[in-house]
N, C-alpha and C positions, 0 to 999 in steps of 0.2 A: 094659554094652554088649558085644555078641559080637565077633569078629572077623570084619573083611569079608574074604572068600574072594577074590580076582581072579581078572578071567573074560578069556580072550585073546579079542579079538575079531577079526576078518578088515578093517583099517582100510587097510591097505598092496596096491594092487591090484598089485604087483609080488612080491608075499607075504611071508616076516617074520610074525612074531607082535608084536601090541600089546596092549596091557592096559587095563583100563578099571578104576578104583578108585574106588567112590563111599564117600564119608566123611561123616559129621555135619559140621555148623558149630559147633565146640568148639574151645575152647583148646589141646588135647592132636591134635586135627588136624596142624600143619605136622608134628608126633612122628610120627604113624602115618606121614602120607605119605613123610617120610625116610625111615624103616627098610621101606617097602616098595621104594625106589627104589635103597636099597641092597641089596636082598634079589636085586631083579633085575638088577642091575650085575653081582656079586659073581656067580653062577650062571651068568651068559652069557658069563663072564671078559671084562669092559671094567671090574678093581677100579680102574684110574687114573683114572677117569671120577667114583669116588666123590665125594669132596671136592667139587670144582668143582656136579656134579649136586646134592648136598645144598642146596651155598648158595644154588642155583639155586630149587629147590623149597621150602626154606623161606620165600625171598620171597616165591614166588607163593601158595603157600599161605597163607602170615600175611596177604598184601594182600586177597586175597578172604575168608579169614574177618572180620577187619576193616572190610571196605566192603561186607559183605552183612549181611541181616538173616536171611536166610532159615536156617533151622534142619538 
């Protein structure tokens, strides 16, 4: 599996950058999506954010690989 590149996309018509991350449906998914979430906290200096945003994203992440089928 490669690494997926993040691509900022224009989401905030008030401006700001957002990020769009498409991931497999795998197990090692909520992995990836944490350490990119930290990769973006950590860079844009919001690191107090981390912790809380992890636990955040690893739910939601585990909850839709879990209740989806799609690959």
């Amino acid at each position: 599996m490669s690494a997926a590149t993040p691509t900022p996309v224009q989401l905030n018509p008030l401006g700001g950058e957002s990020y769009r991350l498409t991931l497999p449906n795998t197990a090692n998914t909520p992995k990836l999506a944490r350490d990119f979430l930290t990769s973006l906290l950590r860079v844009s200096r919001h690191p107090g954010l981390v912790d809380d945003a992890r636990l955040c994203v690893t739910e939601l992440v585990t909850n839709a690989h879990r209740h989806t089928r799609t690959p």
